[in-house]
N, C-alpha and C positions, 0 to 999 in steps of 0.2 A: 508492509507487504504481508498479504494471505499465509498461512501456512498451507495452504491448497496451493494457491500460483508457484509460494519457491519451490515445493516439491515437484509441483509440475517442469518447472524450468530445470531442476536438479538434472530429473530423469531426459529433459531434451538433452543437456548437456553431456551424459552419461551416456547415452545412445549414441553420440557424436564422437564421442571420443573412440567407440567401440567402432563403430564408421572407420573412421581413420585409422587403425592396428591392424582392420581388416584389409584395407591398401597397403599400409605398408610389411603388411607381413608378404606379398608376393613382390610390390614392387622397391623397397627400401627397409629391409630389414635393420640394417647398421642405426638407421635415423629412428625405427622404432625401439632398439635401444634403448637409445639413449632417452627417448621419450619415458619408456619405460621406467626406468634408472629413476628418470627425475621423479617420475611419481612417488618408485617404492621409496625413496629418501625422501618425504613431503607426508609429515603426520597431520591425520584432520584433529584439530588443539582440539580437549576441552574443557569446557568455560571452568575459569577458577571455582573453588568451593569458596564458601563462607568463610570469613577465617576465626581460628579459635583464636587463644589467649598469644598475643605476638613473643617471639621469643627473640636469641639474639641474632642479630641479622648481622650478616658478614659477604665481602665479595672475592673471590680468589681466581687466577686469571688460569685457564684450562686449555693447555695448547693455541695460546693467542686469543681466544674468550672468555670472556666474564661468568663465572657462577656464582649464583646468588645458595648461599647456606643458610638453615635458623636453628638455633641450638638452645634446647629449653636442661635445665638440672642439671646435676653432679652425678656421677658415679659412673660403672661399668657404659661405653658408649654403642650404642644401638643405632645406626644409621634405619633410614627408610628412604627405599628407593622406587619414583611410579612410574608408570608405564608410558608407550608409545602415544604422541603427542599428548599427554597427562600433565602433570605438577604438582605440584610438592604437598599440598591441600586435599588431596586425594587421601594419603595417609593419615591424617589429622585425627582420627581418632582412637589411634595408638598414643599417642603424644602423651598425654596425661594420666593414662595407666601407666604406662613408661617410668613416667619421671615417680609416678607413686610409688612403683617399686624398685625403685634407688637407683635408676639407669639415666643416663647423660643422652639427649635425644637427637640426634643432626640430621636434617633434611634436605633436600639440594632441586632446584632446579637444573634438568639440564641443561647442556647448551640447547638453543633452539626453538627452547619450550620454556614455559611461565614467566619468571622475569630475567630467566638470564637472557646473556646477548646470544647471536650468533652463533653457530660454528664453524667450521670451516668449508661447508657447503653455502654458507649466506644462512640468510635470515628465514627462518620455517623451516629449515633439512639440515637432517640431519641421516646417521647411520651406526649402527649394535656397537661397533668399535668405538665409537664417539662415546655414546651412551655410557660402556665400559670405561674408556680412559675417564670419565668423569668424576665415576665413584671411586677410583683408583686414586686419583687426586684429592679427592676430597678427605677418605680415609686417610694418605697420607700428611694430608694438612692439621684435620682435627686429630688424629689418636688412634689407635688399635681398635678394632673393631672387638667389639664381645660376640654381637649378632648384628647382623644385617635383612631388614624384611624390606622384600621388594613385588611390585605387583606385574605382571602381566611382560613385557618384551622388557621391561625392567628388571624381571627375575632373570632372564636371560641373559640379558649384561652382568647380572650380579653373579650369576653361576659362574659365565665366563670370566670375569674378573675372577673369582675363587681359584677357577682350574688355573688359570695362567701366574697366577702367585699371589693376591692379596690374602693376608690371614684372616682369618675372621673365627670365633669359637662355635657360632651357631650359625645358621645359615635358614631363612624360611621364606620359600616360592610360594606365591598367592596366584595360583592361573598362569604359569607361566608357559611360553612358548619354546619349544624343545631344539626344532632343528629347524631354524628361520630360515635358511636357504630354501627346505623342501617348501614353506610357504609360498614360494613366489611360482608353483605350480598352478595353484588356487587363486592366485594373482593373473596369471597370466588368463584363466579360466574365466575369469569374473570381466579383464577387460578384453576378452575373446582375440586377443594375439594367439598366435601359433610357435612350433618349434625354433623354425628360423630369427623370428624377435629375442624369444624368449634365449636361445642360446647367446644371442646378440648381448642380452641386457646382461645376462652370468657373466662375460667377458667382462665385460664392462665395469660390472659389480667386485670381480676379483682383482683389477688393476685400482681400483680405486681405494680397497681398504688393505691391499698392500700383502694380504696373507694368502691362503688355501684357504678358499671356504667351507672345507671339512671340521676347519676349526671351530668352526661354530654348530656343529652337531653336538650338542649336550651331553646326551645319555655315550654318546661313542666318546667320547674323550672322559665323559666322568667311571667307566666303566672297568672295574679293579684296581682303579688309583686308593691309596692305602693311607694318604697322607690328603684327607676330605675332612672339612670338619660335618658332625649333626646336621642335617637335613630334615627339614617339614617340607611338603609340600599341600598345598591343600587347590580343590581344583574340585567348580560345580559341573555335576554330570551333563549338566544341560548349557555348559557357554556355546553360545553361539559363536564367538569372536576368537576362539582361540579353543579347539576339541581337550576336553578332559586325555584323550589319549596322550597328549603331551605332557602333562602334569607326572599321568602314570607311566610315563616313559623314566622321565627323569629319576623318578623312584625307585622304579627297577632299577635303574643301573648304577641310582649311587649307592656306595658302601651305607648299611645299617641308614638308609631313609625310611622316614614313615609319611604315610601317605596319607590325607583324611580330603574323603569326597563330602561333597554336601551335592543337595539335591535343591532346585531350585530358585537358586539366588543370582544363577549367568554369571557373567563377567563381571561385574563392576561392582552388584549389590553386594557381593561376598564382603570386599573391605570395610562394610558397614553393621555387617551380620553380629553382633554379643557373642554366639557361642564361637566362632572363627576367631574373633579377636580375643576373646580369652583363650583359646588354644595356642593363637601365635604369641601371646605375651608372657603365656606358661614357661611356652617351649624357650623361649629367649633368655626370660630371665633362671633358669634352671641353669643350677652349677653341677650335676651330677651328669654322668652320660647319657646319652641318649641311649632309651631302647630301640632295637634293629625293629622291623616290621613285624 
């Protein structure tokens, strides 16, 4: 198939759907819901990367699913965690500066996404708590965290793993997303539902992952906690997929975070950028404290 025709078909299908939010936003709010729901829980994957040097492969079973971990060297361990529908090859080029500078590497698919199984939505959905209880596990299984670097709704789970109690000595958000709840404003914008769905789908949304969804306000829960480890953030002025204001949210509010903006590398290129990756490998492998901003 063209890449002219699928695009074409993409955008009928996307018009269609917005069709249908537009009914049931007056006449079945509750069904658009859950419509809704289904979507924001349903990441579009993407395609694995190339893969480096294989490390060791291990499976560990995650609230009734399978996670796949790979764990390259010896020493201080550094977890790396990627983003909303992503995988674990995404980070790959931390890996081997890493292990160069005496750090033990562990990667993880989540549930959902790359080769692990399932989660507890089925196969393709997954949701930020899922995400979270992943690297909670996983850290648990492999060892103490020294640092944890994580990309994009990845960082988010990893922040909120941090605040809700995993220890970790460094902590560095690559794009990450701030207050995911307010995201599904610009969600609802994009597939042109209105108030009535959208309250629908928040209902929805907070019976399903069991807490207050304040909880996942980042900067509001990170904000005068004393007991944070070092924070990086770094975040291009220009991601389209995720506003720099999130990055610099998170910053502001955590104790002694530093922030570093790059200008034209978007969302994705950043994790590939030399001087970003030697800033995050800096920051990680540094046994001194962080300086405040």
């Amino acid at each position: 198939m063209s890449l002219v025709k699928k695009s074409t078909i993409v955008r009928a299908k996307f018009s269609a759907l917005k069709a249908t939010f537009r009914v049931l936003e007056r006449a079945a709010p509750n069904v658009g819901g859950a419509l809704a729901l289904r979507l924001w829980c349903t990441p579009r994957h993407a395609r694995p990367a190339a893969a480096g040097t294989p490390g060791t492969r291990r499976r560990i079973t995650v609230h009734g699913g399978e996670v796949l971990t790979e764990t390259w060297g010896e020493g201080p361990t550094v977890y790396l965690a990627h983003g909303w529908g992503g995988h674990r090859g995404q980070l790959a080029g931390l890996v081997d500066p890493l292990v160069a500078a005496g750090c033990r590497v562990v990667t993880f698919d989540a549930l959902s996404h790359g080769e692990s199984g399932p989660g507890a939505l089925g196969p393709d959905r997954s949701t930020l708590p899922e995400f979270a209880a992943v690297l909670t596990a996983v850290v648990a299984e492999s060892g103490p965290a020294h640092g944890i670097v994580a990309h994009s709704m990845g960082g988010t789970a990893a922040a909120l793993a941090v605040l809700d109690g995993v220890r970790a000595s460094r902590l560095a958000l690559v794009a990450p997303v701030a207050e995911p709840i307010g995201q599904t404003a610009e969600f609802a914008k994009a597939l042109g539902f209105g108030e009535r769905v959208h309250a629908a789908m928040l209902r929805r949304l907070r019976r399903l992952v069991g807490r207050p969804l304040t909880d996942f306000d980042i900067p509001a829960r990170a904000a005068g906690r004393a007991d944070l480890p070092p924070l990086l953030v770094v975040h291009d002025v220009k991601d389209r997929e995720v506003a720099h204001a999130n990055g610099a949210a998170i910053a502001e509010s955590w104790p002694g975070a530093r922030l570093v903006t790059t200008e034209g590398l978007g969302h994705r290129r950043v994790l590939a950028d030399q001087d970003v990756l030697r800033a995050v490998i800096g920051f990680v492998t540094a046994h001194e404290p962080a300086a405040a901003r």
